[in-house]
mmCIF file of the N, C-alpha and C atoms, coordinates in Angstrom:
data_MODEL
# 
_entry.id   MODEL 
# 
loop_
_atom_site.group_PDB 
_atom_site.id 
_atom_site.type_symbol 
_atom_site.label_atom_id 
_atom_site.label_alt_id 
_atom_site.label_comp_id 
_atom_site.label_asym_id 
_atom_site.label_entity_id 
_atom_site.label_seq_id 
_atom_site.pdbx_PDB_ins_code 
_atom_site.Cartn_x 
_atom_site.Cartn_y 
_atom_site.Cartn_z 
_atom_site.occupancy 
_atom_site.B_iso_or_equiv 
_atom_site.pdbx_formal_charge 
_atom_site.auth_seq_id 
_atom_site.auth_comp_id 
_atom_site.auth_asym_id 
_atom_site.auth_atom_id 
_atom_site.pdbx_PDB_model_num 
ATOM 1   N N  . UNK A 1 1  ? 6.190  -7.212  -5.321  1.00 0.00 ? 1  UNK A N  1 
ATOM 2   C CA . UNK A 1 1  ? 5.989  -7.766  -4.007  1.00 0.00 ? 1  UNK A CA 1 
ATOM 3   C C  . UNK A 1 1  ? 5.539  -9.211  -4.124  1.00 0.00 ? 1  UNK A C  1 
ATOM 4   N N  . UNK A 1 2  ? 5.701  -9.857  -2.976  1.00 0.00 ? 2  UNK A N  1 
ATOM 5   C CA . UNK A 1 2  ? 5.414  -11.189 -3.521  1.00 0.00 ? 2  UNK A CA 1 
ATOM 6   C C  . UNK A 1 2  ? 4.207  -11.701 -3.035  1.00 0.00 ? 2  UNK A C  1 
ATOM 7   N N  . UNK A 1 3  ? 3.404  -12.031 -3.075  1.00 0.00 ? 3  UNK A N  1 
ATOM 8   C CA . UNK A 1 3  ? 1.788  -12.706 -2.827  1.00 0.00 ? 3  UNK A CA 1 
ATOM 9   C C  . UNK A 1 3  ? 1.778  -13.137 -2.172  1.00 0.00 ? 3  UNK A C  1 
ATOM 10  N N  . UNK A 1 4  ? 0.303  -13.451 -0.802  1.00 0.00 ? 4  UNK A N  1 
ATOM 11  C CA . UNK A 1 4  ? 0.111  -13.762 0.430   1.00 0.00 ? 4  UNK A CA 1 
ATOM 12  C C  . UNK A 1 4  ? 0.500  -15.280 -0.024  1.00 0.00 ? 4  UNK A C  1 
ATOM 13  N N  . UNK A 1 5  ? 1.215  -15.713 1.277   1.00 0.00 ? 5  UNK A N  1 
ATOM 14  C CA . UNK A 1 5  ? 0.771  -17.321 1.463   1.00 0.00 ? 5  UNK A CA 1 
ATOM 15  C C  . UNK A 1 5  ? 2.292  -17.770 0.296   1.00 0.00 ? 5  UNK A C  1 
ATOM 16  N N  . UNK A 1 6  ? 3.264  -16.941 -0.273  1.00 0.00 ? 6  UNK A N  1 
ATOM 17  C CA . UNK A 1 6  ? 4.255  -17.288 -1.309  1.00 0.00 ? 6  UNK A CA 1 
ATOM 18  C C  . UNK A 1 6  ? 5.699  -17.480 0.300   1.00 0.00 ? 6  UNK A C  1 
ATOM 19  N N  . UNK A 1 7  ? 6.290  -18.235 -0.015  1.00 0.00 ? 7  UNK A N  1 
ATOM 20  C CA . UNK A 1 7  ? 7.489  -18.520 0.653   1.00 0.00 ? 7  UNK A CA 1 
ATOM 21  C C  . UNK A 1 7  ? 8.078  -17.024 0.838   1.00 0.00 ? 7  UNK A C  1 
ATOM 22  N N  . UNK A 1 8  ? 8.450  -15.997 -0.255  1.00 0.00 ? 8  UNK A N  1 
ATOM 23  C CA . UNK A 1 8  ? 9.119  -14.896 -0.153  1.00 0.00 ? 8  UNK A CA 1 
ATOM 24  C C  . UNK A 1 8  ? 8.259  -13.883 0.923   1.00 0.00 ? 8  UNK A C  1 
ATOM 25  N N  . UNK A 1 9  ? 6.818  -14.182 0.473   1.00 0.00 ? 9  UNK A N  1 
ATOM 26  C CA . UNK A 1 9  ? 6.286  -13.400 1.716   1.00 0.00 ? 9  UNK A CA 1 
ATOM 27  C C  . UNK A 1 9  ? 5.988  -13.467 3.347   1.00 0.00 ? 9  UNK A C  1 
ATOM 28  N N  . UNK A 1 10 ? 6.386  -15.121 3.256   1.00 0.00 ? 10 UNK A N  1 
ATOM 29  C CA . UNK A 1 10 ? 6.322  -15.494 4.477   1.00 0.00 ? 10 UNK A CA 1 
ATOM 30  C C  . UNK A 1 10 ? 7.900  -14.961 5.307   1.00 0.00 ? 10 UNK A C  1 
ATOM 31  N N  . UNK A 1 11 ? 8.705  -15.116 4.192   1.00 0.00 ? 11 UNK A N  1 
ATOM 32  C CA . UNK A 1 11 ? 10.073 -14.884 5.164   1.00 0.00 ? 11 UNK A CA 1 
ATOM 33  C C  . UNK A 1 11 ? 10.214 -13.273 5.373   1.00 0.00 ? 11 UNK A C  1 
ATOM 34  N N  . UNK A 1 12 ? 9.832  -12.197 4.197   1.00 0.00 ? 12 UNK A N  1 
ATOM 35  C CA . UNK A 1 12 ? 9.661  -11.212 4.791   1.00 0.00 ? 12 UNK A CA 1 
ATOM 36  C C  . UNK A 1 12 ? 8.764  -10.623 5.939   1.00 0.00 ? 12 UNK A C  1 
ATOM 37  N N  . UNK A 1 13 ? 7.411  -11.069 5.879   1.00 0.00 ? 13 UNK A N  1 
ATOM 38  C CA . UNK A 1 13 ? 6.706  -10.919 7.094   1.00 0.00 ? 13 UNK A CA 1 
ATOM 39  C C  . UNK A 1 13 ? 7.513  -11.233 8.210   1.00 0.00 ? 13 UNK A C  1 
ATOM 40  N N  . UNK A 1 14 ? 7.762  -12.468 8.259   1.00 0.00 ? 14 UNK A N  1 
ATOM 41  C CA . UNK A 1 14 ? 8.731  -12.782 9.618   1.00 0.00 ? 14 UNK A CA 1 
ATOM 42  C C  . UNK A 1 14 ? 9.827  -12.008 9.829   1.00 0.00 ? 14 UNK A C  1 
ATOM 43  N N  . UNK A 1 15 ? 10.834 -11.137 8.740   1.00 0.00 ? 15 UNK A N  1 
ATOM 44  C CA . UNK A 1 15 ? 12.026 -10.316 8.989   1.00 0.00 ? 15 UNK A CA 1 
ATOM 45  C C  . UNK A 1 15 ? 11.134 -9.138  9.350   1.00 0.00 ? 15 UNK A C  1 
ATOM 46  N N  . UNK A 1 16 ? 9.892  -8.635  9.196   1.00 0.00 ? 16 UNK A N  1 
ATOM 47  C CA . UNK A 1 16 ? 9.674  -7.292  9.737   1.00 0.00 ? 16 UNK A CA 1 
ATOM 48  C C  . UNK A 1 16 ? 8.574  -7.793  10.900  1.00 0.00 ? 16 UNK A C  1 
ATOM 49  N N  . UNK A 1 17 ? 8.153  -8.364  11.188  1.00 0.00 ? 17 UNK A N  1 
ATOM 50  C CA . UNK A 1 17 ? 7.878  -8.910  12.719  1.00 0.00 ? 17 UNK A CA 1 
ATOM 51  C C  . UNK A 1 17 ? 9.310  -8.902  13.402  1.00 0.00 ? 17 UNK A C  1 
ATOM 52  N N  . UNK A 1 18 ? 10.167 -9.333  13.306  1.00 0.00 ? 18 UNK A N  1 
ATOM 53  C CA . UNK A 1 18 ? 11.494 -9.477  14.187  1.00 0.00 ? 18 UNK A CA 1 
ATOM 54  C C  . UNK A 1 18 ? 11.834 -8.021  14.631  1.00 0.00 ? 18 UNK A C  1 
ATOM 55  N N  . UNK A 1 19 ? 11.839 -7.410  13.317  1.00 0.00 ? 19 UNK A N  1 
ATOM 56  C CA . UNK A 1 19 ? 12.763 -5.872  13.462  1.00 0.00 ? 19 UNK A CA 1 
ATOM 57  C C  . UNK A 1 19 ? 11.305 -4.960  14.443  1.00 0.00 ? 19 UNK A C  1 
ATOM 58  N N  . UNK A 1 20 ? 10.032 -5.237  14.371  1.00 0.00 ? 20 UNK A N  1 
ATOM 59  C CA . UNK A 1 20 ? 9.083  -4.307  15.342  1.00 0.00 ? 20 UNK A CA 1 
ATOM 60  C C  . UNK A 1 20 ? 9.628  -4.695  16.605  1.00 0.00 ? 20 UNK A C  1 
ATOM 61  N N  . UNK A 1 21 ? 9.241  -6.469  16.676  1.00 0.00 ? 21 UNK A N  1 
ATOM 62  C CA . UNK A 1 21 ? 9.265  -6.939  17.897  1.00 0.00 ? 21 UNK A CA 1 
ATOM 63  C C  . UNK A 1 21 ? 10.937 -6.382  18.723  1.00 0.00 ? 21 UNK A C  1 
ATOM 64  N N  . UNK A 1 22 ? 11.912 -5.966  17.920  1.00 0.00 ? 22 UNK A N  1 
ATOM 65  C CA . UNK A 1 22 ? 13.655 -5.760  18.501  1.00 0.00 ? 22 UNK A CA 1 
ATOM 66  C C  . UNK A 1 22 ? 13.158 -4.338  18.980  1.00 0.00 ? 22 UNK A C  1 
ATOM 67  N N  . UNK A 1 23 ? 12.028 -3.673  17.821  1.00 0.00 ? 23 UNK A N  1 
ATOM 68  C CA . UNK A 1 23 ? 12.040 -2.234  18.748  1.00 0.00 ? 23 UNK A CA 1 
ATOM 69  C C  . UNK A 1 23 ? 10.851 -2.139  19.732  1.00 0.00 ? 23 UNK A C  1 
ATOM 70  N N  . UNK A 1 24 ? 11.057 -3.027  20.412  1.00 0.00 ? 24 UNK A N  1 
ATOM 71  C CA . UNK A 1 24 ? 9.888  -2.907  21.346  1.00 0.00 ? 24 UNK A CA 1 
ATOM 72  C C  . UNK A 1 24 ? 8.013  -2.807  21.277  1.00 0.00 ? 24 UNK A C  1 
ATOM 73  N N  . UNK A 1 25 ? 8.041  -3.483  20.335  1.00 0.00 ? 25 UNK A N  1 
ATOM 74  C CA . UNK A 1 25 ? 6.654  -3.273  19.825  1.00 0.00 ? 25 UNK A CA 1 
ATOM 75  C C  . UNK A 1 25 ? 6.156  -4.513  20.401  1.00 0.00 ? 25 UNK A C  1 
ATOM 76  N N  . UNK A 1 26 ? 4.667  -4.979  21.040  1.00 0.00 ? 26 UNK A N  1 
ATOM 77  C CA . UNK A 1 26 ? 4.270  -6.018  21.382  1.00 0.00 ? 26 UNK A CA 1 
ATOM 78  C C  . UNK A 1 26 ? 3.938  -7.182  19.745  1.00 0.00 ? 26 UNK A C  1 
ATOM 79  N N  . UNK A 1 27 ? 4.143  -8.567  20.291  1.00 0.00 ? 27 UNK A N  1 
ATOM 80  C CA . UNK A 1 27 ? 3.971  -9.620  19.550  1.00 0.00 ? 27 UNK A CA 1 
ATOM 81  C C  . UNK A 1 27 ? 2.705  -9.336  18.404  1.00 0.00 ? 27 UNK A C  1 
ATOM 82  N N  . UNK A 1 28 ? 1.560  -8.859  19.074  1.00 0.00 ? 28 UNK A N  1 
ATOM 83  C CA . UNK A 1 28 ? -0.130 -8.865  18.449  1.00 0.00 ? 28 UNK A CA 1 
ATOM 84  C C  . UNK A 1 28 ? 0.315  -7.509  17.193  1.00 0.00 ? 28 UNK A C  1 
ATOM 85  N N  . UNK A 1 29 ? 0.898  -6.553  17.965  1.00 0.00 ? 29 UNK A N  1 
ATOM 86  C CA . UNK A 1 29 ? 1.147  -5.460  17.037  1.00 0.00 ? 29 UNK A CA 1 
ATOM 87  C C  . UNK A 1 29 ? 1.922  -5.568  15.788  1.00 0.00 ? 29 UNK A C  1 
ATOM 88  N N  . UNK A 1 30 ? 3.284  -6.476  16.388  1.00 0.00 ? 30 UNK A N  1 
ATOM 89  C CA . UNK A 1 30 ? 4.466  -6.650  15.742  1.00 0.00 ? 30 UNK A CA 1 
ATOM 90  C C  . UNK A 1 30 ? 3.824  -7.262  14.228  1.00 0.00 ? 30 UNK A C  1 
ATOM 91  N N  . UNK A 1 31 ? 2.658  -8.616  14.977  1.00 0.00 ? 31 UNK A N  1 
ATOM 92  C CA . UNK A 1 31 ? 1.975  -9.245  13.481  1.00 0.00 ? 31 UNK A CA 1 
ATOM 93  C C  . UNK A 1 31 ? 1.792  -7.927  12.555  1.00 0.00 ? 31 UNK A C  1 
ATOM 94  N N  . UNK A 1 32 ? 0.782  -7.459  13.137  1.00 0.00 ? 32 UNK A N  1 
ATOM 95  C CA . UNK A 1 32 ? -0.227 -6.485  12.564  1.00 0.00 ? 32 UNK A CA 1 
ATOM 96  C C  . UNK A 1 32 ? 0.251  -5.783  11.445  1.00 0.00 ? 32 UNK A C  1 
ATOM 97  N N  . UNK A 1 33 ? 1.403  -4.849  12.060  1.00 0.00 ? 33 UNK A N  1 
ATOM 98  C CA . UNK A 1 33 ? 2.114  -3.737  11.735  1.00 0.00 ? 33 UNK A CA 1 
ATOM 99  C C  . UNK A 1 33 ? 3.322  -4.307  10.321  1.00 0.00 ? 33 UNK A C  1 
ATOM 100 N N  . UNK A 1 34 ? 3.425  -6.106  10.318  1.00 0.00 ? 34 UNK A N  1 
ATOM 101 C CA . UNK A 1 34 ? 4.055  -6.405  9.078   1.00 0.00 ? 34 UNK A CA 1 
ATOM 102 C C  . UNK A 1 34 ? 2.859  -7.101  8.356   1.00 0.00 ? 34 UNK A C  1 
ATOM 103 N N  . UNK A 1 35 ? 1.851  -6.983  8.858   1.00 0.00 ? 35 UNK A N  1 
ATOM 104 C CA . UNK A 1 35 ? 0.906  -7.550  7.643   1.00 0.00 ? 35 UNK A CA 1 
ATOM 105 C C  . UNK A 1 35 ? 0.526  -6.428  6.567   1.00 0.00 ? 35 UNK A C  1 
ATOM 106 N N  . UNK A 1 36 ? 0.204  -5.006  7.325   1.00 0.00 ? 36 UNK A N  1 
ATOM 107 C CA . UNK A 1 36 ? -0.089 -3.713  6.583   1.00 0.00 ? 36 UNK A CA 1 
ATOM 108 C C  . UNK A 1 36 ? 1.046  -3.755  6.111   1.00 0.00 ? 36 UNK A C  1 
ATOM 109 N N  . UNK A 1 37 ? 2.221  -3.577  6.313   1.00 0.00 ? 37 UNK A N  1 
ATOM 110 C CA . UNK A 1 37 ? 3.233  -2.559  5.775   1.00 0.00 ? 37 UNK A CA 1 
ATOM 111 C C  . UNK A 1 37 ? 3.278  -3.975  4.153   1.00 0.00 ? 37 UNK A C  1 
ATOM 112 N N  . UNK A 1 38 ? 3.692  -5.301  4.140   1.00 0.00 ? 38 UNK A N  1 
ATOM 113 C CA . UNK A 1 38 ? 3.134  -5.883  3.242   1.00 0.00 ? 38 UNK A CA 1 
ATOM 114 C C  . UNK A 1 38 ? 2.320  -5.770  2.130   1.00 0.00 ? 38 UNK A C  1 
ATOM 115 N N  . UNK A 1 39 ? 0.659  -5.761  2.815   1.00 0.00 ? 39 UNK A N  1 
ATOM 116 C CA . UNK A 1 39 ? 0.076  -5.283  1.825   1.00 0.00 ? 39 UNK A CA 1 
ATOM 117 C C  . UNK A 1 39 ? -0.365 -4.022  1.218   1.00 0.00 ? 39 UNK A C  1 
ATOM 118 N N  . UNK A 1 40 ? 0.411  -3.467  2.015   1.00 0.00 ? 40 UNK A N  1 
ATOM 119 C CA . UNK A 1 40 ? 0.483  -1.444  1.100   1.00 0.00 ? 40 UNK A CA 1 
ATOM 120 C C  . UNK A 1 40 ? 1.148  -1.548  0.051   1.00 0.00 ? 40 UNK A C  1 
ATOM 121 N N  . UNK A 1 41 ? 2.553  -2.384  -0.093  1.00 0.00 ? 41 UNK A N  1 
ATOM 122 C CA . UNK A 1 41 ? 3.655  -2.818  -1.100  1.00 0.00 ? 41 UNK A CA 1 
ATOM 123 C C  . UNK A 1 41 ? 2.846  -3.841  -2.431  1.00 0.00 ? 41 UNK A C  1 
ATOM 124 N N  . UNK A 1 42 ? 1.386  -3.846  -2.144  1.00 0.00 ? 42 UNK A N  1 
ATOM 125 C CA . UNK A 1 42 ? 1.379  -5.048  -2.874  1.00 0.00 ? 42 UNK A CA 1 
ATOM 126 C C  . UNK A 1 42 ? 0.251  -3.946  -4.049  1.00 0.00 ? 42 UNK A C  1 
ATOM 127 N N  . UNK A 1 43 ? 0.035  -3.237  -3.691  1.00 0.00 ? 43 UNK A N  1 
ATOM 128 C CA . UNK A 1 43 ? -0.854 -1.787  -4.563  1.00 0.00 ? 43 UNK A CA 1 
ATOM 129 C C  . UNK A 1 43 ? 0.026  -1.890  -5.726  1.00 0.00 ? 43 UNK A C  1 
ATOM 130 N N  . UNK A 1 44 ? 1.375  -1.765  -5.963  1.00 0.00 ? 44 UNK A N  1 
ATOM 131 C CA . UNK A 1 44 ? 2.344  -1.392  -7.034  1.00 0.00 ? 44 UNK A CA 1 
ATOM 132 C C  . UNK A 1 44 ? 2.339  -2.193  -7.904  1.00 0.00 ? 44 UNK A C  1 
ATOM 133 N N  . UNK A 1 45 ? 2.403  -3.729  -7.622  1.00 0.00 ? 45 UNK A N  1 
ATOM 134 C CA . UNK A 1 45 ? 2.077  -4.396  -8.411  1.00 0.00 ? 45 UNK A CA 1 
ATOM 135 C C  . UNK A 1 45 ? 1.867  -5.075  -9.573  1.00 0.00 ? 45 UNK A C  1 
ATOM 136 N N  . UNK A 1 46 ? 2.099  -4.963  -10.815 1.00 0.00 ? 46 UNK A N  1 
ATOM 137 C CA . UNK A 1 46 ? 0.784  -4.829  -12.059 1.00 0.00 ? 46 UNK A CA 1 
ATOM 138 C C  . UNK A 1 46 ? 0.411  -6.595  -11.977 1.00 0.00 ? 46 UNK A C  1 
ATOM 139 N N  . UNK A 1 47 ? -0.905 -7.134  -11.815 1.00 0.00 ? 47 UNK A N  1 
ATOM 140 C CA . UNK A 1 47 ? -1.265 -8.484  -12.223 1.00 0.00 ? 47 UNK A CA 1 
ATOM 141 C C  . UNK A 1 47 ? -1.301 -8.811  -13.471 1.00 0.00 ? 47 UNK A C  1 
ATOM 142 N N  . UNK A 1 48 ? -0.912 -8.479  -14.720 1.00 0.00 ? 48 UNK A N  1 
ATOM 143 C CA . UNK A 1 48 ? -0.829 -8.863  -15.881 1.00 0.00 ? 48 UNK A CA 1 
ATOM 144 C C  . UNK A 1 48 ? 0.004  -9.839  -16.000 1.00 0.00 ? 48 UNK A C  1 
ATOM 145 N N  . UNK A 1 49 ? -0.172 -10.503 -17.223 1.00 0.00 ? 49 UNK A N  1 
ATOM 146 C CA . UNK A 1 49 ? 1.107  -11.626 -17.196 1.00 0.00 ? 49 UNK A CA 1 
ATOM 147 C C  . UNK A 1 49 ? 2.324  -12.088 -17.136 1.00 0.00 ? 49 UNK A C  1 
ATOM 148 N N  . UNK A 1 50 ? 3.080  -12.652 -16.299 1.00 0.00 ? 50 UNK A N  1 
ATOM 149 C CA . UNK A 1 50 ? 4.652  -12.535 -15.986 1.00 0.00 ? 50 UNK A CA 1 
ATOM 150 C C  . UNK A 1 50 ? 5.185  -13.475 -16.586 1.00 0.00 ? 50 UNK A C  1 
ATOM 151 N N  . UNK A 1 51 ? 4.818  -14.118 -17.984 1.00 0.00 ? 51 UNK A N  1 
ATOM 152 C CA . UNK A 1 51 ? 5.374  -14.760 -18.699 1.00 0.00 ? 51 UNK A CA 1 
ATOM 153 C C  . UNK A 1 51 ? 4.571  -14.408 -20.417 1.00 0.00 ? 51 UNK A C  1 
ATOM 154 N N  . UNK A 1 52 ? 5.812  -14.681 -21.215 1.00 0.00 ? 52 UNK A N  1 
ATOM 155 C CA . UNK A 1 52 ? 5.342  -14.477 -22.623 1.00 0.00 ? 52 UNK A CA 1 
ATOM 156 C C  . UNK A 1 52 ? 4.382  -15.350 -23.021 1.00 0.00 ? 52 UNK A C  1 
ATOM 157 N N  . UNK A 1 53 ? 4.171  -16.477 -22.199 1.00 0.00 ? 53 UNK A N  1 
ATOM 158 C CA . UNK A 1 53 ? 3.015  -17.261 -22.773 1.00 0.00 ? 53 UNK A CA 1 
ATOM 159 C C  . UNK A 1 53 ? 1.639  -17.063 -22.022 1.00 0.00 ? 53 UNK A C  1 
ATOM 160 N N  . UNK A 1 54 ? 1.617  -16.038 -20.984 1.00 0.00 ? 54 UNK A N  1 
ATOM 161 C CA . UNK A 1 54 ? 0.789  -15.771 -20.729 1.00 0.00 ? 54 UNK A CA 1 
ATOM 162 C C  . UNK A 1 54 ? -0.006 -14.796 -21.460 1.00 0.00 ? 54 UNK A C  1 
ATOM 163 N N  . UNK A 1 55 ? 0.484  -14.174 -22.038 1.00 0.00 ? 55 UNK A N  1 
ATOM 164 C CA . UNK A 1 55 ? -0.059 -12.833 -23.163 1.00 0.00 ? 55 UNK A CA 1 
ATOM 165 C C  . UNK A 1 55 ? -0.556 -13.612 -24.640 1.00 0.00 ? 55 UNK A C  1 
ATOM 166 N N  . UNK A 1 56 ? -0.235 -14.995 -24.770 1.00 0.00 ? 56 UNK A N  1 
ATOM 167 C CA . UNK A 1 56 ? -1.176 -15.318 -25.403 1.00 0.00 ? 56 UNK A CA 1 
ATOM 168 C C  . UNK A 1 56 ? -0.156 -15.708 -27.056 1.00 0.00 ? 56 UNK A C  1 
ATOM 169 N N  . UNK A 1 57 ? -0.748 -16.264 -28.186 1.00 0.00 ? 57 UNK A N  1 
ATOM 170 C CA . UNK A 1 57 ? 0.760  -16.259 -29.397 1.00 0.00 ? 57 UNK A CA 1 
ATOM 171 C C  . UNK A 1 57 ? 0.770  -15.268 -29.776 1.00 0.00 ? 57 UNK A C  1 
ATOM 172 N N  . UNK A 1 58 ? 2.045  -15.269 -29.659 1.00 0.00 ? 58 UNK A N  1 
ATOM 173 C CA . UNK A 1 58 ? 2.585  -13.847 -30.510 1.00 0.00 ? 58 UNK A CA 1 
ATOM 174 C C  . UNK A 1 58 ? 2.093  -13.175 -31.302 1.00 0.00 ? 58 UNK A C  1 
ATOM 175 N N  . UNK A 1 59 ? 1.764  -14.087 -32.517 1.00 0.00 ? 59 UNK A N  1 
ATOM 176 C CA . UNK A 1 59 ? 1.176  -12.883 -33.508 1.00 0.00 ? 59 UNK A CA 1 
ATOM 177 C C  . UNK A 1 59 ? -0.712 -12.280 -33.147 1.00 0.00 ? 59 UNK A C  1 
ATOM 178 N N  . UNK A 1 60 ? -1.071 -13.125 -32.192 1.00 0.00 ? 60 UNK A N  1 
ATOM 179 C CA . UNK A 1 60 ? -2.214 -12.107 -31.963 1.00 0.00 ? 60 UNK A CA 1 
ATOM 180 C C  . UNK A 1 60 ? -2.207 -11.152 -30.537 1.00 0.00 ? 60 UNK A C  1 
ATOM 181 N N  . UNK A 1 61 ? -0.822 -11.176 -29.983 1.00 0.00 ? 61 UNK A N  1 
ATOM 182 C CA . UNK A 1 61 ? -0.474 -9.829  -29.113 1.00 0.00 ? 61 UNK A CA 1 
ATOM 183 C C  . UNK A 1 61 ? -0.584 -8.723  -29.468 1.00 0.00 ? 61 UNK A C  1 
ATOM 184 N N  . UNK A 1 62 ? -1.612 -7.646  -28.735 1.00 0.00 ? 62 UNK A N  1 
ATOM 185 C CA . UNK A 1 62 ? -1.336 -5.971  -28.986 1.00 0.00 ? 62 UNK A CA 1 
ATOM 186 C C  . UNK A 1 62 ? 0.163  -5.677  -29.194 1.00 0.00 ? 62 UNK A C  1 
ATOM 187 N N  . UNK A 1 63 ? 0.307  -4.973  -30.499 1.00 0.00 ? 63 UNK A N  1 
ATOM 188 C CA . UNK A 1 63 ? 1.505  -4.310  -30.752 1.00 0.00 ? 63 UNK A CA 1 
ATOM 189 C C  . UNK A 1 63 ? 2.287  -5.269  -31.028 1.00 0.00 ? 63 UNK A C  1 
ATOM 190 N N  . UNK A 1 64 ? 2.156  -6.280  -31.539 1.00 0.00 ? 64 UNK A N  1 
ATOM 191 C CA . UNK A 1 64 ? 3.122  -7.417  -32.103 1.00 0.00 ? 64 UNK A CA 1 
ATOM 192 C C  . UNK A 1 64 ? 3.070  -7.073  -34.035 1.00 0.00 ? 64 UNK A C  1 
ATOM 193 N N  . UNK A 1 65 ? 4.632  -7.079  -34.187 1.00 0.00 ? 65 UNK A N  1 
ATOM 194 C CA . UNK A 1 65 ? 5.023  -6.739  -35.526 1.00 0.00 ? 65 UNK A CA 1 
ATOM 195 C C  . UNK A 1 65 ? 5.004  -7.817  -36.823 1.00 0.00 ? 65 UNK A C  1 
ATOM 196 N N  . UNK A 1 66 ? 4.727  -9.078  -36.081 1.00 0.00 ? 66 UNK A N  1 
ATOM 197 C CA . UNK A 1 66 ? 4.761  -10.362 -36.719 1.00 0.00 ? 66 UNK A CA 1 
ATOM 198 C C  . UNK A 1 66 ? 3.857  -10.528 -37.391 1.00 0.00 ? 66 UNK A C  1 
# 
């Protein structure tokens, strides 16, 4: 999922505000109801590092054969 305040999350928030607000849901709710559904998706997650240089050099990585 992509992180508060990231471009990807802004445009999805806004595609599921649209789709409440098409089914009749009021504006205040419409927010609401894509801010939760958002951050329920964001539990799955893992925050560990999303790059190899974030884990640090190689040869002192857990489970590195080097």
């Amino acid at each position: 999922m992509p992180e508060p305040g990231s471009k990807k999350y802004d445009t999805r928030r806004a595609r599921l505000r649209k789709d409440a607000e098409d089914s009749g849901v009021s504006d205040q709710d419409a927010n609401t109801a894509a801010n939760e559904e958002l951050q329920e998706g964001e539990g799955l997650r893992s925050r560990g590092p999303r790059t190899d240089r974030g884990r640090g050099p190689k040869g002192e990585r857990p489970g590195s054969t080097d």
